[in-house]
C-alpha positions in Angstrom: 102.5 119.1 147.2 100.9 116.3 146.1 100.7 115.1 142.6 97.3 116.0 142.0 98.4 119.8 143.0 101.0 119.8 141.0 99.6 118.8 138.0 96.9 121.5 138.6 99.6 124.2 139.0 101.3 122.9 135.9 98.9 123.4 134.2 98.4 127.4 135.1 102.0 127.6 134.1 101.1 126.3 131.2 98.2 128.1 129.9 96.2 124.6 129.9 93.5 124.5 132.1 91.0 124.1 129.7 93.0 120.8 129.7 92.9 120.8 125.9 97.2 120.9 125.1 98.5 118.3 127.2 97.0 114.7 128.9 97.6 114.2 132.6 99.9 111.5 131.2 102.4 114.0 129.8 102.8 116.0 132.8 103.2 113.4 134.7 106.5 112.1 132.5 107.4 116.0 132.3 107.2 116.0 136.3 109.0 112.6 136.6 111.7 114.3 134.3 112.0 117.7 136.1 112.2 116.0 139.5 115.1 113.5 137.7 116.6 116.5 136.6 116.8 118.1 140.2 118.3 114.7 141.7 121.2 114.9 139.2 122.0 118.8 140.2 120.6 119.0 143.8 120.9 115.1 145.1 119.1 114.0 148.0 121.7 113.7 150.7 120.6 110.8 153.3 121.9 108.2 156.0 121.6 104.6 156.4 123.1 102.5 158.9 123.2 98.3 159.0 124.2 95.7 161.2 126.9 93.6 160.2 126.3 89.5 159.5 128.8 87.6 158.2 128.0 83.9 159.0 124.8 82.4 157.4 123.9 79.0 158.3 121.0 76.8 158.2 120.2 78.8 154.3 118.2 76.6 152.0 119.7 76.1 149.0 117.7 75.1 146.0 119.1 73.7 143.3 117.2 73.6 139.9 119.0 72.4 136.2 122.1 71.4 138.0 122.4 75.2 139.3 121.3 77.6 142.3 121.9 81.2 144.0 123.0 81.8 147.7 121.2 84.5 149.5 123.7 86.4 149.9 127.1 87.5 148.9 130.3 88.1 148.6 131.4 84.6 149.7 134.5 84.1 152.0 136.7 81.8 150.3 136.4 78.0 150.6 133.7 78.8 153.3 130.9 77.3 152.1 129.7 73.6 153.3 126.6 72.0 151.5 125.8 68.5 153.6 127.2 65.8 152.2 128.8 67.7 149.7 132.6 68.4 148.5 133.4 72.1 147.7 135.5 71.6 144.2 134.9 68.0 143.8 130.8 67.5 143.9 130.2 71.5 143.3 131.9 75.3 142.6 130.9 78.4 143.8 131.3 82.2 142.0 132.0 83.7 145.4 131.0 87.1 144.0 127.4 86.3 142.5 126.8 83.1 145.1 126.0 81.2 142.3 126.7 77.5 142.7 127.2 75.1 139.9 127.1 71.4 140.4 130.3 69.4 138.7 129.2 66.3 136.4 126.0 65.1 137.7 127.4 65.3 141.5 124.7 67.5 142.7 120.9 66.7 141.9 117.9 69.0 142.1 116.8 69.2 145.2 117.2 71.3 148.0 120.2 71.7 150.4 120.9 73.0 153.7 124.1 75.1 153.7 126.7 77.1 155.7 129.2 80.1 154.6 130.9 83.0 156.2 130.5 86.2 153.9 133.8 88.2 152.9 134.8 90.5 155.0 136.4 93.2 153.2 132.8 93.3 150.2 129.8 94.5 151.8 126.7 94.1 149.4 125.0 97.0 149.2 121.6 96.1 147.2 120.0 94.8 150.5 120.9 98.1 152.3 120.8 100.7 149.4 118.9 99.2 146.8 119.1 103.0 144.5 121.5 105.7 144.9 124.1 108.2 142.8 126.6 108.2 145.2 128.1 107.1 148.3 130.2 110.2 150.4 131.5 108.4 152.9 131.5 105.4 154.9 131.5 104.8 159.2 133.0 101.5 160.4 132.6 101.1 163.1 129.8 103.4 163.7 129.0 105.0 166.6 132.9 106.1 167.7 133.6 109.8 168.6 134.9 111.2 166.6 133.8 109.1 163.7 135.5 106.4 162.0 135.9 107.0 158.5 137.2 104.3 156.3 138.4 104.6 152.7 135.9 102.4 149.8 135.6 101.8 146.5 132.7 100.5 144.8 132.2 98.5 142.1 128.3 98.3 140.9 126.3 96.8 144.3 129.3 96.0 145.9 131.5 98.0 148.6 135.0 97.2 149.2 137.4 98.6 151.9 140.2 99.6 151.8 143.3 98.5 153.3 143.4 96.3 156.6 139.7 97.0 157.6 137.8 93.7 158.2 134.0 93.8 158.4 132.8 92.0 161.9 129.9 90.3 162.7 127.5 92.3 165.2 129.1 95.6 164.1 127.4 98.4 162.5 128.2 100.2 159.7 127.0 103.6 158.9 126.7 105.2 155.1 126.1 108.9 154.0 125.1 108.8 150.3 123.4 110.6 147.7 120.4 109.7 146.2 117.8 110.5 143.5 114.1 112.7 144.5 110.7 110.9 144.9 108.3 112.4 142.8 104.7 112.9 144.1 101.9 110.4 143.8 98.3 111.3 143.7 98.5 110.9 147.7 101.9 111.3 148.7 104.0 114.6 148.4 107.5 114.3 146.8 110.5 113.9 149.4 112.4 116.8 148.3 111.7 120.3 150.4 108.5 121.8 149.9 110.2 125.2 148.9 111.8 123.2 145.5 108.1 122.3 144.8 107.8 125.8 142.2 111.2 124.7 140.9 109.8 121.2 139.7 106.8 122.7 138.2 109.0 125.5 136.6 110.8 122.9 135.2 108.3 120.5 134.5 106.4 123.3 132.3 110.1 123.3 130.7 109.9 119.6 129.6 106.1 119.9 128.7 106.8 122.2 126.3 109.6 120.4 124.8 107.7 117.3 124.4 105.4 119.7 122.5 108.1 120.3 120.2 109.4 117.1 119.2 105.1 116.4 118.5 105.5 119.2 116.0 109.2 117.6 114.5 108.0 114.4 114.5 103.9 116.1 112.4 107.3 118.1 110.4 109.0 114.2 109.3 105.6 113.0 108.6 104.5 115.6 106.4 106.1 114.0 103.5 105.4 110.4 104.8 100.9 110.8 103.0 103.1 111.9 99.3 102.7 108.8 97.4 105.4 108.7 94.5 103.5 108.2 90.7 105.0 105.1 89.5 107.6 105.8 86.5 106.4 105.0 83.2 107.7 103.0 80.5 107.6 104.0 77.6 107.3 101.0 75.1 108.8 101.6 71.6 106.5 100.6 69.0 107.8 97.5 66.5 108.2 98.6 63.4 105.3 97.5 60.9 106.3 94.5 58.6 105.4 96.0 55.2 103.6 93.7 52.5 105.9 93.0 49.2 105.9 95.1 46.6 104.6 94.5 43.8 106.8 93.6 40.7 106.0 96.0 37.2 105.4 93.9 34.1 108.0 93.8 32.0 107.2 95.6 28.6 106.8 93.3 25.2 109.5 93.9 22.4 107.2 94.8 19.4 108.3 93.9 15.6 106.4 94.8 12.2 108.7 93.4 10.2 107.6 90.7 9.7 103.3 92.4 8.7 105.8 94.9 6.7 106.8 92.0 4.5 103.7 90.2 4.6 101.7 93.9 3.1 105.1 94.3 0.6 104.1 90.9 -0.7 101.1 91.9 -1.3 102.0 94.5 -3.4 104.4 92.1 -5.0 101.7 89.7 -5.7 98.6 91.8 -6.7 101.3 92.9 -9.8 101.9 89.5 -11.0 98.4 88.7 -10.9 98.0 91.8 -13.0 101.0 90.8 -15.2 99.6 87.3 -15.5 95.9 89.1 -17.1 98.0 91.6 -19.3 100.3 89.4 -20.7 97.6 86.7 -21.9 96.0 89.5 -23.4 98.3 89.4 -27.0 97.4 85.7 -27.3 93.5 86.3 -27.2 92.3 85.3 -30.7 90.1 83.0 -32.6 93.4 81.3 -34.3 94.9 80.1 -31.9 92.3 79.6 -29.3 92.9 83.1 -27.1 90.1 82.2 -25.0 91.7 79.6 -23.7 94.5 81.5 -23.2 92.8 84.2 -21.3 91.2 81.7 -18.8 94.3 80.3 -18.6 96.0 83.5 -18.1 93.4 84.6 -15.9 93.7 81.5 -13.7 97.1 82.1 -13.0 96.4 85.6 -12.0 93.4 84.0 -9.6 96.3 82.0 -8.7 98.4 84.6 -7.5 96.0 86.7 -6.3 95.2 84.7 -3.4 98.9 84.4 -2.5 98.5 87.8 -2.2 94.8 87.5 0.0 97.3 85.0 1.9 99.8 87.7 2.9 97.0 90.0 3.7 96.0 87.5 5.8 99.2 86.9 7.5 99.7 90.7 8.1 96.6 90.7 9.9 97.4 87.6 12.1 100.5 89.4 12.7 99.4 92.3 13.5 96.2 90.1 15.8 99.6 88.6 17.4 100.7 92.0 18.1 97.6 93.5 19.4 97.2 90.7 21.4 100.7 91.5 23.0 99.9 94.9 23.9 96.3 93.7 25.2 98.1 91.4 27.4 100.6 93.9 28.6 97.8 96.8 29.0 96.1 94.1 31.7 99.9 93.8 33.5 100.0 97.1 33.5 96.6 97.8 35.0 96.9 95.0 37.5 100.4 96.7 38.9 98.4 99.8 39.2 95.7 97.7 41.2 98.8 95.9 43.1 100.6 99.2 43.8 97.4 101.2 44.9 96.6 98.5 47.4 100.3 98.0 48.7 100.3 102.2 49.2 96.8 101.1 50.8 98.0 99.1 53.8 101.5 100.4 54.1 99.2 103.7 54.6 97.1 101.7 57.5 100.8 100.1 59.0 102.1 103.4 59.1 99.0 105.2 60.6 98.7 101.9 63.4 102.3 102.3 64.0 101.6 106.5 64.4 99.0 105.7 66.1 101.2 103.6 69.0 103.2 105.8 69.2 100.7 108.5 70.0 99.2 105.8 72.7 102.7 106.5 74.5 103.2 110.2 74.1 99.9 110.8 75.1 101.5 107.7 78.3 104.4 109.9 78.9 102.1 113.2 78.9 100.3 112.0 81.8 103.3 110.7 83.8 104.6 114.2 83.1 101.3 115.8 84.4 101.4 113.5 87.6 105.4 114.3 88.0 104.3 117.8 88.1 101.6 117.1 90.7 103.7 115.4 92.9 106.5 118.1 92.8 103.5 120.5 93.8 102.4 118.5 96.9 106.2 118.1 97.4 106.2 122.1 97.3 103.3 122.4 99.8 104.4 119.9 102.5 108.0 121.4 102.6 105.8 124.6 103.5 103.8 122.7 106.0 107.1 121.3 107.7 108.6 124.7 107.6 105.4 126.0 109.7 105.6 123.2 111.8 109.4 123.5 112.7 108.8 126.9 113.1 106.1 126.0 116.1 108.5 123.4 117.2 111.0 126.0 117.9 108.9 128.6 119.6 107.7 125.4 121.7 111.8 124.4 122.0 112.5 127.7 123.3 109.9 128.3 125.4 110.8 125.1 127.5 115.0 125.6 127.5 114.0 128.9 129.2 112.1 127.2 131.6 114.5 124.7 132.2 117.1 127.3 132.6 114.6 129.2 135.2 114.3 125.7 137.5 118.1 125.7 137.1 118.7 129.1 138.4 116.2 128.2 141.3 118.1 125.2 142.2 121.6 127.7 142.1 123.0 126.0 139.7 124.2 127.6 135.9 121.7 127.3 133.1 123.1 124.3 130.9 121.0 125.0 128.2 121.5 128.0 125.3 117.9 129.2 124.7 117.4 128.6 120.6 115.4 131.3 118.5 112.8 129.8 116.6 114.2 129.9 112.5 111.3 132.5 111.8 112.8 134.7 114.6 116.7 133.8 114.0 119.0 136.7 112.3 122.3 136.5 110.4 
């Protein structure tokens, strides 16, 4: 069956004809898989047979950065001869790789015609087998009856015999190993049986179908990848306000009316020794002895004394004046540290309502961030729910293909390797 088949028949096991589920690349890797998977359990088993050579002569060597690599190998010890050339002295050779290596600057670029005798107890095998698993056994020489089977190891590409057994040139040397499937190309069929074709398609449904489910595992991962954290916000302490000085209260004046007491008791004192001046002249008034004089003289020194005693009215006045004055000046402190303190309560009013007002800014700052916290934990909420769906697909799909797999198993004879998971909507304690 050839490729183009197979995929067509895949694709009825499938359910996909309307070629909408999987590209024709997909079930190509699923049939590359399933036929991979048939050469690990069910090998092809196959013969190949080779003539031995052990001498090569006339080989060009070429020799490139002071280095180059014999066409073949293993290499028989101290066998090979480069014209002109000293084995040890001019060059060395790795007589399992062939790689030759010049010493100092003995060995130029260039090319070289050389000779060497190849081991004979290594065969390399990448020129005769250049894939396999597993070699069964090995002929030498082949061609006896019965057979001669010889014991081996291998190690990589390269066979070695055991014991005495030396490989001869012109012999041949037959090998039974087991090797991996050829899948189908769009013209060839695969090399495996026609009767194991439904097995690979079985089992490449099986490995369609898983691929399915690690698409819907990886849509699960990325399901949180489109959430976009909100950036944390700082919240920024506003500075407290630097608050204007207060104003100082006027200090209130020490009032004294002593001293206007005394001036108005003088008064008193006065305005009666005026009148005692005027009565007292009064017994002296008389034509005799010239009271008129007397009187005016009396009378003057009651004017006299009567403006000592305008004089202390006058001074109780200025000291009251002084007084009143004191009060007037401390009624315009007082009023000015009303005026002072009503405009300090003014703009520690408008500090305190700018500093409120910051600190509102960041509330309303944090709000938001809250808001958008919220909003995220909600998309968080809905994408877990979307992942959940998804791996839920992703195990039906998982399911669905390990019991596929274990159908192409059970084809093949072999025991089903694989325990066939319940998806988690179907799964029970």
């Amino acid at each position: 069956m050839t490729l183009t088949n197979m995929i067509s028949n895949l694709r009825i096991e499938l359910q996909d004809t309307d070629k909408i589920t999987y590209t024709e690349d997909e079930l190509i890797r699923a049939i590359e898989k399933s036929v991979s998977l048939m050469s690990r359990l069910l090998p092809k088993r196959d013969i190949v047979e080779t003539t031995i050579r052990r001498t090569i002569s006339g080989e060009t060597l070429a020799i490139v950065s002071g280095t180059g690599t014999l066409a073949y190998k293993p290499i028989a010890k101290s066998t090979l001869n480069i014209m002109g050339k000293t084995l040890d002295s001019d060059y060395r050779v790795d007589y399992l790789t062939g790689v030759v290596t010049q010493i100092g600057s003995k060995l130029p670029n260039g090319d070289y015609t050389v000779s060497y005798q190849l081991d004979t107890g290594l065969l390399d095998l990448s020129f005769i087998l250049p894939d396999y698993i597993k070699l069964e056994r090995v002929e030498y020489p082949a061609g006896s009856t019965p057979p001669t089977l010889v014991t081996f190891d291998t190690y990589g590409n390269i066979l070695a015999l055991r014991g005495t057994i030396s490989l001869t040139e012109g012999e041949h040397l037959r090998i039974v190993y087991l090797a991996r499937w050829n899948s189908p190309t769009m013209e060839i069929e695969g090399d495996y049986p026609s009767h194991l074709s439904d097995a690979v398609i079985i089992g490449s449904a099986g490995q369609a179908l898983i691929f399915k489910a690690e698409k819907y595992v990886m849509e699960a991962a990325n399901a949180f990848a489109v959430l976009t954290e909100p950036s944390a916000y700082t919240f920024v302490k506003p500075s407290s306000p630097d608050l204007p000085t207060v104003p100082t209260k006027p200090t209130a004046p020490t009032l004294s009316f002593t001293a206007v007491k005394s001036a108005l008791t003088a008064i008193g004192t006065e305005i009666t020794a005026a009148k005692e001046k005027l009565t007292s002249g009064e017994t002296y008034i008389n034509a005799a002895t010239r009271g008129d004089t007397v009187a005016a003289n009396y009378g003057r020194y009651a004017e006299a004394v009567y403006s000592g005693a305008n004089t202390r009215v006058n001074e109780a006045i200025a000291r009251l004046r002084q007084i009143e004055e004191t009060l007037t000046k401390y009624a315009s402190g007082v009023a000015a540290f009303g005026s002072e303190t009503n405009s300090y309560a003014n703009q520690v009013s408008g500090l305190v309502g700018l500093y409120r007002g910051k600190g509102e800014i960041e509330s309303v700052g944090a709000n938001i961030y809250a808001s958008q916290v919220n909003a995220f934990v909600a998309m968080i909420s809905g994408q877990q729910a979307k992942a959940n769906t998804l791996l839920d697909i992703a195990g039906r799909y998982l399911a669905s293909g390990q019991s596929k797999i274990n159908e192409m198993l059970i084809m093949l004879g072999q025991k089903p390797e694989f325990q066939t998971q319940k998806a988690s909507s179907e799964q029970r304690n």
